[in-house]
KEROGU-90781 format. One line per field, with one value per residue (C-alpha): residue number from 1; residue in three letters; x, y, z. Coordinates in Angstrom, 2 decimals. Each point is the difference from the previous one (the first is absolute). Example, Ala and Ser with C-alpha at 12.3 -4.5 7.8 and 13.67 -1.06 7.14 Angstrom:
# KEROGU-90781
resi	(1/2);
resn	(ALA/SER);
px	(12.30/1.37);
py	(-4.50/3.44);
pz	(7.80/-0.66);
***
This chain:
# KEROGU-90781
resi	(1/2/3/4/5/6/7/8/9/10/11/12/13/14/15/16/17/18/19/20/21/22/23/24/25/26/27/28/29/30/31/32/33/34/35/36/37/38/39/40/41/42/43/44/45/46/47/48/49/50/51/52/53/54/55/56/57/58/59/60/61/62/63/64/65/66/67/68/69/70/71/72/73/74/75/76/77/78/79/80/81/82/83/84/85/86/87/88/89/90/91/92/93/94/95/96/97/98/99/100/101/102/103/104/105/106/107/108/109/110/111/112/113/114/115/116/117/118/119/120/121/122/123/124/125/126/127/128/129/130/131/132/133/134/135/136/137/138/139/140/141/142/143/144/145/146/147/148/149/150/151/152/153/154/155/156/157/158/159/160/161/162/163/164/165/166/167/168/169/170/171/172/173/174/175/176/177/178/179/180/181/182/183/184/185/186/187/188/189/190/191/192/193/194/195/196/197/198/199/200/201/202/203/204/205/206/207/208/209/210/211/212/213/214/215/216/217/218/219/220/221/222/223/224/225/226/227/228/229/230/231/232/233/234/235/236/237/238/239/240/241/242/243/244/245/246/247/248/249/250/251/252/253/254/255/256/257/258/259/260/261/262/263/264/265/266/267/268/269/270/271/272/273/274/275/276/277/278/279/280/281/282/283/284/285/286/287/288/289/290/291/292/293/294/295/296/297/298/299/300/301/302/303/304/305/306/307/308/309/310/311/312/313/314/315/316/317/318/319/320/321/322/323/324/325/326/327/328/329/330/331/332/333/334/335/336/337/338/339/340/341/342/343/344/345/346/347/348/349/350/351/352/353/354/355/356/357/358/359/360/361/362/363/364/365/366/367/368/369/370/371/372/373/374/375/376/377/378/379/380/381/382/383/384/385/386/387/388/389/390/391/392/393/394/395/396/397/398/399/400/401/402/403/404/405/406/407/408/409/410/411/412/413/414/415/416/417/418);
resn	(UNK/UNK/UNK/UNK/UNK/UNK/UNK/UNK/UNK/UNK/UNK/UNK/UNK/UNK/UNK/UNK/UNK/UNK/UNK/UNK/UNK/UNK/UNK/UNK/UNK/UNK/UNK/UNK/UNK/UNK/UNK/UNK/UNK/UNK/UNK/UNK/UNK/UNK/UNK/UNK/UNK/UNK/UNK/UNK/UNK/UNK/UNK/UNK/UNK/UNK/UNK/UNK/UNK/UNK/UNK/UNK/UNK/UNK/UNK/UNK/UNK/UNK/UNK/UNK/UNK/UNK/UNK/UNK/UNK/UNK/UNK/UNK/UNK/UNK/UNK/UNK/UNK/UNK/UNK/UNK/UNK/UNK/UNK/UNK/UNK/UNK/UNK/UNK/UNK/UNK/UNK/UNK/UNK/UNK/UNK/UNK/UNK/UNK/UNK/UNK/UNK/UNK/UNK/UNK/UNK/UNK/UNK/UNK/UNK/UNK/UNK/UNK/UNK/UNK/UNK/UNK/UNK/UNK/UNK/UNK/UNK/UNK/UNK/UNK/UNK/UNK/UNK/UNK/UNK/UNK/UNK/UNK/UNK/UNK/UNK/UNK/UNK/UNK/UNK/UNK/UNK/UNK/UNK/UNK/UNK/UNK/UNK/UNK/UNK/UNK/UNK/UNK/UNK/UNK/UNK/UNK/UNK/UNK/UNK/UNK/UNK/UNK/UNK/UNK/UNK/UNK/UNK/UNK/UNK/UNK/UNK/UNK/UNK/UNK/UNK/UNK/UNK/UNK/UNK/UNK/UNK/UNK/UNK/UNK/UNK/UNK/UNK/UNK/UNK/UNK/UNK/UNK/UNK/UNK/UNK/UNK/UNK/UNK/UNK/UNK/UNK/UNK/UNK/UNK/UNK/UNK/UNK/UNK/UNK/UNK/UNK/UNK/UNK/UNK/UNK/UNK/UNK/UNK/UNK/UNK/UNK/UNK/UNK/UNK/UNK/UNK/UNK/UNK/UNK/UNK/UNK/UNK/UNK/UNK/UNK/UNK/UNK/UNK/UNK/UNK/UNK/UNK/UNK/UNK/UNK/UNK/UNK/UNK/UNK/UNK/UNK/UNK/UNK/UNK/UNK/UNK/UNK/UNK/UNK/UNK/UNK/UNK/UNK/UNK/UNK/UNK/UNK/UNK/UNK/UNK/UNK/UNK/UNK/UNK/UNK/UNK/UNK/UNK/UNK/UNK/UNK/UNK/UNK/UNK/UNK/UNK/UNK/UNK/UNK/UNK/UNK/UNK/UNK/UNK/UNK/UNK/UNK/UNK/UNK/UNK/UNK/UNK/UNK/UNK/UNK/UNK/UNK/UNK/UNK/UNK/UNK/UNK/UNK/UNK/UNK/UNK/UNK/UNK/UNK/UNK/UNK/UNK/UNK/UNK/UNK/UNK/UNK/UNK/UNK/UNK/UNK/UNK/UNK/UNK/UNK/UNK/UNK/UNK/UNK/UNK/UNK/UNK/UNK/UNK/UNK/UNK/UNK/UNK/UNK/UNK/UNK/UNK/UNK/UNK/UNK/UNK/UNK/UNK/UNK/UNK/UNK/UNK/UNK/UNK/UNK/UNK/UNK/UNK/UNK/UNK/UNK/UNK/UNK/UNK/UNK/UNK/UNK/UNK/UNK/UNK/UNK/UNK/UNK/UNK/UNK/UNK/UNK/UNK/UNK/UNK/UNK/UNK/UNK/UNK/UNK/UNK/UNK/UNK/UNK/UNK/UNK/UNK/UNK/UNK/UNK/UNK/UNK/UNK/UNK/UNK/UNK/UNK/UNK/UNK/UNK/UNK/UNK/UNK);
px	(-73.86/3.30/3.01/2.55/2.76/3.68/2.18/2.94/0.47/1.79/0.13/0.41/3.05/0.55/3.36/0.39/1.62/-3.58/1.91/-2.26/0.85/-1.69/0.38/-0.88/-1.33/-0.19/-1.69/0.40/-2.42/-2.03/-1.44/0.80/3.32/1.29/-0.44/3.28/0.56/2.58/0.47/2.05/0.04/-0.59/0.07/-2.52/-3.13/0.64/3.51/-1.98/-2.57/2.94/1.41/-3.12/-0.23/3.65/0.16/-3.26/1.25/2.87/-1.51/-2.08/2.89/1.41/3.15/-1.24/-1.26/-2.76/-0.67/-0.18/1.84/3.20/2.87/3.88/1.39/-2.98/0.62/3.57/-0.45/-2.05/2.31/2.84/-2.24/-1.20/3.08/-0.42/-3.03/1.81/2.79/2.52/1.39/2.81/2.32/-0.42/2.84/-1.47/-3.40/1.04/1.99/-3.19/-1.75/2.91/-0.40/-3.66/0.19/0.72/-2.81/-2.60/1.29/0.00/-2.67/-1.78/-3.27/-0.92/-2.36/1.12/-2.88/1.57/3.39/2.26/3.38/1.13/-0.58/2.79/1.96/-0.36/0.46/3.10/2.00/-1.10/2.05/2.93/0.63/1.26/-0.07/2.77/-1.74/0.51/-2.44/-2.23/-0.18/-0.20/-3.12/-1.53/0.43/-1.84/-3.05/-0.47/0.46/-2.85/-2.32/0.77/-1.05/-2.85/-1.50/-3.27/0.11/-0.57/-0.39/-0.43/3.13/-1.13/-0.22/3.52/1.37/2.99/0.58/1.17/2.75/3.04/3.33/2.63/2.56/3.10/1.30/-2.22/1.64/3.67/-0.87/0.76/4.01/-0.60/2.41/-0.24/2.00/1.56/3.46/1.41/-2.21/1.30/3.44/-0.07/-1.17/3.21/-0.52/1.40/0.96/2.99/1.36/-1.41/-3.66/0.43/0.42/-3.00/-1.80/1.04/-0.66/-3.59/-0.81/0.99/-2.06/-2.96/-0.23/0.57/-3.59/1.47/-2.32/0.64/-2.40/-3.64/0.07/0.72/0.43/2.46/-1.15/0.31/3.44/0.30/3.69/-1.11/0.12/3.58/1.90/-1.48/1.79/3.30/-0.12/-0.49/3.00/2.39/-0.49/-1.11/-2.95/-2.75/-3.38/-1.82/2.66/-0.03/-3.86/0.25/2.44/-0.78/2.35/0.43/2.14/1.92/2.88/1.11/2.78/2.14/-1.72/-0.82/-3.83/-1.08/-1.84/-2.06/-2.94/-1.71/-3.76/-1.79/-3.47/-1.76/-2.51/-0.98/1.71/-2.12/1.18/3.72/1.32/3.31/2.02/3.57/2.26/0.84/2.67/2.08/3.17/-2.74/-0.50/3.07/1.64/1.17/1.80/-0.97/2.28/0.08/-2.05/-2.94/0.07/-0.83/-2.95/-1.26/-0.10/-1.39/-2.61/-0.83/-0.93/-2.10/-1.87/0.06/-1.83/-2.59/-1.09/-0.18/-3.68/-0.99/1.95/1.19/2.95/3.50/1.25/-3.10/-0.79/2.25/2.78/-1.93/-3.96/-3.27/-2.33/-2.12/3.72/0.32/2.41/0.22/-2.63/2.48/-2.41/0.41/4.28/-0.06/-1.65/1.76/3.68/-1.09/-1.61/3.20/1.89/-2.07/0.13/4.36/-0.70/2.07/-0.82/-1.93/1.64/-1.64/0.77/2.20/2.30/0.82/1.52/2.07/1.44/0.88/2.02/1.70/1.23/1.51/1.90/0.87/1.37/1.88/-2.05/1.08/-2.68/-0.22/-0.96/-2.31/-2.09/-0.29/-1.04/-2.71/-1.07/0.99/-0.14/3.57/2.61/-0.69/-3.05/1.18/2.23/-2.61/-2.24/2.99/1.85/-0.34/1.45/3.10/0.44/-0.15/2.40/2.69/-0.16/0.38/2.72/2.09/0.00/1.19/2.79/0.65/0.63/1.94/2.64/-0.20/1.31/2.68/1.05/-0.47/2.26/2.86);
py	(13.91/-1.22/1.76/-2.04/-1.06/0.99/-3.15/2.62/0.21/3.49/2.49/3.55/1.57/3.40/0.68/3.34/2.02/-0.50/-2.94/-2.41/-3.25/-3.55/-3.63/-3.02/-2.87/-3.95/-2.20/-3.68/-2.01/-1.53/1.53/1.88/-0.63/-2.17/2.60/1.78/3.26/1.75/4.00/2.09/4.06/1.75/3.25/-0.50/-2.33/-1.43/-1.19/-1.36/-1.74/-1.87/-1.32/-1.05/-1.97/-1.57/-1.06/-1.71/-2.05/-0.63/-1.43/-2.47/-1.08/-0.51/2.43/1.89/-1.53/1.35/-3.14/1.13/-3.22/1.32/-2.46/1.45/-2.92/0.69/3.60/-0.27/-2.79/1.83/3.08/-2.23/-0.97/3.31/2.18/1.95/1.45/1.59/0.76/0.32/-2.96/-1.82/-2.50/-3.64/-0.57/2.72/-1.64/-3.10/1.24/1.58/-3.13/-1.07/2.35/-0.10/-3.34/0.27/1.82/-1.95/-2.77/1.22/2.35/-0.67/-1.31/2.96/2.24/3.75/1.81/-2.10/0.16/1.80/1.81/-1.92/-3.06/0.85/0.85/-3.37/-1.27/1.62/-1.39/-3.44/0.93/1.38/-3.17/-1.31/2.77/2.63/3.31/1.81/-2.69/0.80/3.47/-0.37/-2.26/2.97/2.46/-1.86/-1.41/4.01/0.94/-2.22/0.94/3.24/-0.82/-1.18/2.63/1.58/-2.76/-3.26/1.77/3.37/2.16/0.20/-3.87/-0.77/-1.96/0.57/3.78/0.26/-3.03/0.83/-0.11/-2.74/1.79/0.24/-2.34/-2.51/0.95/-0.05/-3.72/-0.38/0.52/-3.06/1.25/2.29/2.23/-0.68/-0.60/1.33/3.36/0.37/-0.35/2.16/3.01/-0.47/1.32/-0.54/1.03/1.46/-1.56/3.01/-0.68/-3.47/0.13/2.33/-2.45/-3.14/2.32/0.71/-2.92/-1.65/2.84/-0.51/-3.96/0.68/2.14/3.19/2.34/3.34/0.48/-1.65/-1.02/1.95/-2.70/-3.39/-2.39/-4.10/-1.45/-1.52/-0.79/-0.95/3.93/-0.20/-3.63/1.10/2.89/-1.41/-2.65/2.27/1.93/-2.64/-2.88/1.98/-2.07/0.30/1.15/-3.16/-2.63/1.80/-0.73/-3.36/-0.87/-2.89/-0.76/-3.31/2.05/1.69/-2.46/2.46/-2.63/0.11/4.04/-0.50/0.72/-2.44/2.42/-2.40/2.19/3.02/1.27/1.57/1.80/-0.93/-1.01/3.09/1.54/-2.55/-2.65/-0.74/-3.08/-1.89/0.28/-1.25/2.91/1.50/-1.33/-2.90/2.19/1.38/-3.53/0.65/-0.18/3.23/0.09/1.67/2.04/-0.77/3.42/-1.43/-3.09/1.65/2.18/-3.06/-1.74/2.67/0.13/-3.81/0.49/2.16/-1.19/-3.70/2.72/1.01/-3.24/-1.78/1.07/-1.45/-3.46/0.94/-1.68/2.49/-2.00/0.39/3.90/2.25/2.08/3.32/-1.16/1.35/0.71/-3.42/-2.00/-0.24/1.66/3.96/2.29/2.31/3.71/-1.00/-0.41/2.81/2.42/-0.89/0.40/3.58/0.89/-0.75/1.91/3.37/-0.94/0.01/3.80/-1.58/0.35/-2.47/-3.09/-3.60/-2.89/-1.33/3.01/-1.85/-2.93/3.00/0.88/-3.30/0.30/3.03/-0.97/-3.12/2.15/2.16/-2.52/-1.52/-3.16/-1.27/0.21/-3.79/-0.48/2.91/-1.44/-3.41/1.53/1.75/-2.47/1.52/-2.16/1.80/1.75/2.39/1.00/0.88/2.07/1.60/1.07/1.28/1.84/3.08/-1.68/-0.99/3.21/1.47/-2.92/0.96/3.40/-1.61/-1.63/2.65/1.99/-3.10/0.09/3.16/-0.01/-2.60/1.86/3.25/-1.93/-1.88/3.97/0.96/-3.00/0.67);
pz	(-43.64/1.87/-0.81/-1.70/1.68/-1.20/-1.26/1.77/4.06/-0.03/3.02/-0.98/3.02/0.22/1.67/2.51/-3.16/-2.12/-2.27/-0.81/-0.50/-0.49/2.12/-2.32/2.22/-1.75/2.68/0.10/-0.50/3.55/3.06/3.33/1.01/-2.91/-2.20/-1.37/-1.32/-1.65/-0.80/-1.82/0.04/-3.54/-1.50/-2.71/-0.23/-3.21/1.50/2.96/-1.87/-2.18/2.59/1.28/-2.74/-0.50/3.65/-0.86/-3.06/2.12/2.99/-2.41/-1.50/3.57/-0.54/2.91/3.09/2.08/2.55/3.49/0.66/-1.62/0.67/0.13/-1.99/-2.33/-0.38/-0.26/-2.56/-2.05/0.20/-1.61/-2.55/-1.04/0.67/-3.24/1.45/2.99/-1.33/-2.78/-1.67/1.99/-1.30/0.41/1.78/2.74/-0.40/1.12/2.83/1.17/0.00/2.21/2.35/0.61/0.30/3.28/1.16/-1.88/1.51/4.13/-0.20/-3.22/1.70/1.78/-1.65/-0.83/2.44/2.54/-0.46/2.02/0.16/2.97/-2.45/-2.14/3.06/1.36/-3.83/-0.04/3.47/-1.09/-3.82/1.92/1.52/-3.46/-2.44/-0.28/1.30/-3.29/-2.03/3.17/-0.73/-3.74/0.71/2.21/-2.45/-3.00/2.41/0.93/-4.02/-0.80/2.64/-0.98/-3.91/1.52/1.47/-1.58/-2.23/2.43/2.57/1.52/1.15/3.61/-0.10/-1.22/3.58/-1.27/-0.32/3.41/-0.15/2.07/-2.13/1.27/2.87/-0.74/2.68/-1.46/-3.82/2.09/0.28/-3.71/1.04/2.25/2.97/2.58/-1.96/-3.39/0.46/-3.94/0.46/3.57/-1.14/-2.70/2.41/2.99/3.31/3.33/3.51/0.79/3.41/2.10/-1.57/0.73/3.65/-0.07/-1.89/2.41/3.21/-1.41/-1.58/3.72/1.64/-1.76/0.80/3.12/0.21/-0.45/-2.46/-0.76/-3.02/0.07/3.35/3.51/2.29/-0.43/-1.71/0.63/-0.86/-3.27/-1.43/-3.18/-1.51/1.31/-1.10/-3.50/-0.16/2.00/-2.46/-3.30/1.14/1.38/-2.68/-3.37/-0.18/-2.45/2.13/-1.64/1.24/3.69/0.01/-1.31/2.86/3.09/2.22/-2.42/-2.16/3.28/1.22/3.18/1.04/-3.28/-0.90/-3.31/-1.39/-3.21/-2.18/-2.75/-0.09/-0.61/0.72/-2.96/-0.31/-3.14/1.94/1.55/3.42/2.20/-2.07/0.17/-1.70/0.31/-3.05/-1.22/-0.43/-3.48/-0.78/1.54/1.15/2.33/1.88/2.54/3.43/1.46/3.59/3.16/2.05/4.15/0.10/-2.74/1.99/3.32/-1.25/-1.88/3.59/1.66/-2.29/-0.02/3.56/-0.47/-2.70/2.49/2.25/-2.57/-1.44/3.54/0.86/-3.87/0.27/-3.52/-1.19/-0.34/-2.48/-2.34/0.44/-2.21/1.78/-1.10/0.66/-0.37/2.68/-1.06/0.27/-4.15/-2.18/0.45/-2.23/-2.39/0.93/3.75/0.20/-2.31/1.64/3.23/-1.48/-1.34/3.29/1.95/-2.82/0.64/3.63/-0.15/-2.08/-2.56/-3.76/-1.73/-2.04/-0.82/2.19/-2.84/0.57/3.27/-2.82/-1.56/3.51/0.57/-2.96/0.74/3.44/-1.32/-2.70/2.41/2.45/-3.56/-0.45/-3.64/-2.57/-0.52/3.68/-0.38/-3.12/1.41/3.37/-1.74/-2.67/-2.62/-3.33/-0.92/0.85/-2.62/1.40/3.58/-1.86/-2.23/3.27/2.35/-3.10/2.86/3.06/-2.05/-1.32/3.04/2.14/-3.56/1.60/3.21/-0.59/-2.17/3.24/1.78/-2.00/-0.65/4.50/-0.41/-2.62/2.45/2.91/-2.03/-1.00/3.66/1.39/-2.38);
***
């Protein structure tokens, strides 16, 4: 007589301690490799066998499902629908904003079916969001696609097949986009550094050094000549411009007979580091004209020539290529100008401070030479006067102290003379 058959697939385990324990298996219905099964580790059989039989009910009433064929969009829309199985209770208001954000992967990579899905999927997912999302709604988007793959697990499918469990987090130059600029101005002010005129000379010397070909960390031997490391930082220091209006400079904007540089423009980042953008300034006391000094005017020339020299083999047009380029002739990537102005820092030995400290010098040398603090503001863009005065609080300060011992000469050799 043939032994009956258990309604039950459980798999006595006995771990390397002697603890037993006992894997519940509920296979799909088909054959070979449409077949489906999921497991889940007890300690007892009776708590093996009931959920034996609740996933069962479950998949006939099609709150679990066991199709080989597994869509994302419908796995993730039947996570939405039965949230309260995964997880606590959420609000409506949160409910729907999940719905909003996994909207966006059902829709771009809905079709594909979980055993083939990939990480690189959502990677590729995600550059095509950051072209018009803000990288923060990115991110958030990440973080609940990975939640629900991870509710999913030994329930619609096994742990090791979760594609998901090795997902990358979003950098954080790729969050830094969410800022916009290459830096953000109102954090950059609130922390002020600069160079003191020893530092820089230093910094100039270096910075001229280094496009020159001269490398004393990375490399042993000179490099080609490239001036664009160098008219970035001669024009951070000499003009207080914002990094994002120096890189969305052409020589449009540069009027070298009557020195003066339209600044309309800024570059920002939402898109991603590889994807600058064009964008109107903040505010419109930021859409100026600033003047150039003789010396400005000469390194500006110099530098046209050689950039005349560096576009001739391509035919490209001057006019059209940004002052401050990328290797492929298009506006300059943010981790690439970046890591240049820090190397030159560490190459000049001096101590580190952002490019927009070179906006903060800028400042300080025209209070020091006694610039008024109306031509200051509207020099930098400022959308007040209050505000200048609100970031330099320190360099008038310290040109009141200045000044008292001005004075206080002044009264010594009246004394002295009478």
């Amino acid at each position: 007589m043939a032994e009956k058959r258990s309604k039950y697939n459980i798999q006595k385990r006995k771990s390397k301690t002697g603890k037993l324990s006992y894997l519940a298996f509920v296979v799909s219905s088909g054959s070979g490799s449409r077949r489906k099964r999921l497991t889940r580790s007890f300690d007892t059989v009776p708590e093996a066998k009931a959920w034996i039989d609740d996933t069962r009910v479950k998949v006939l009433k099609k709150e679990i499902i066991m199709s080989p064929s597994l869509k994302v969009g419908e796995f993730l829309n039947h996570w939405l629908d039965n949230k309260s199985e995964y997880r606590k209770k959420v609000h409506d208001y949160t409910h729907q904003r999940h719905r909003q954000h996994l909207a966006h992967p059902i829709r771009e990579i809905g079709h594909i079916r979980i055993k083939d899905l990939k990480c690189d999927h959502v990677y590729e997912m995600r550059e095509k969001l950051l072209k018009h999302l803000a990288p923060r709604s990115v991110l958030n988007m990440e973080t609940l696609l990975k939640g629900s793959f991870k509710d999913g697990e030994g329930v619609l499918f096994q742990v090791q097949d979760n594609p998901l469990r090795k997902l990358e987090r979003m950098s954080q130059e790729e969050l830094m986009g969410i800022t916009g600029d290459l830096e953000d101005d109102e954090k950059a002010d609130e922390k002020l550094e600069w160079y003191e005129p020893k530092e820089q000379q230093i910094l100039i010397e270096t910075a001229k050094a280094y496009s020159e070909g001269v490398r004393s960390l990375n490399y042993s031997v000179p490099r080609e000549k490239d001036l664009r490391p160098y008219i970035r930082i001669y024009l951070g220091l000499h003009t207080g411009m914002r990094s994002g209006e120096i890189s969305s400079l052409t020589w449009r904007k540069i009027d070298l007979i009557n020195g003066t540089i339209n600044i309309n423009r800024t570059v920002h980042y939402a898109g991603g580091d590889t994807n600058p953008a064009l964008k109107l300034p903040k505010t419109k006391k930021s859409i100026r004209v600033i003047e150039l000094t003789p010396n400005d005017i000469a390194e500006l020339k110099s530098y046209k020539l050689w950039m005349q020299e560096k576009l001739l083999p391509t035919r490209a047009d001057i006019n059209k290529v940004p002052l401050i380029f990328s290797d492929d002739f298009g506006l300059p990537h943010r981790s690439q100008i970046r890591k240049i102005y820090e190397t030159i820092v560490k190459q000049g030995k001096l101590e580190h401070r952002g490019f927009h400290s070179l906006r903060h010098t800028h400042a300080s040398n025209l209070f020091e030479a006694d610039f008024d603090i109306l031509t200051v503001s509207k020099r930098f863009g400022h959308s007040s006067v209050a505000i200048t005065m609100d970031i330099y609080t320190h360099f008038f300060e310290r040109k009141k102290k200045k000044d008292a011992k001005r004075l206080q000469d002044v009264q010594q050799s009246m004394q002295s003379s009478s």
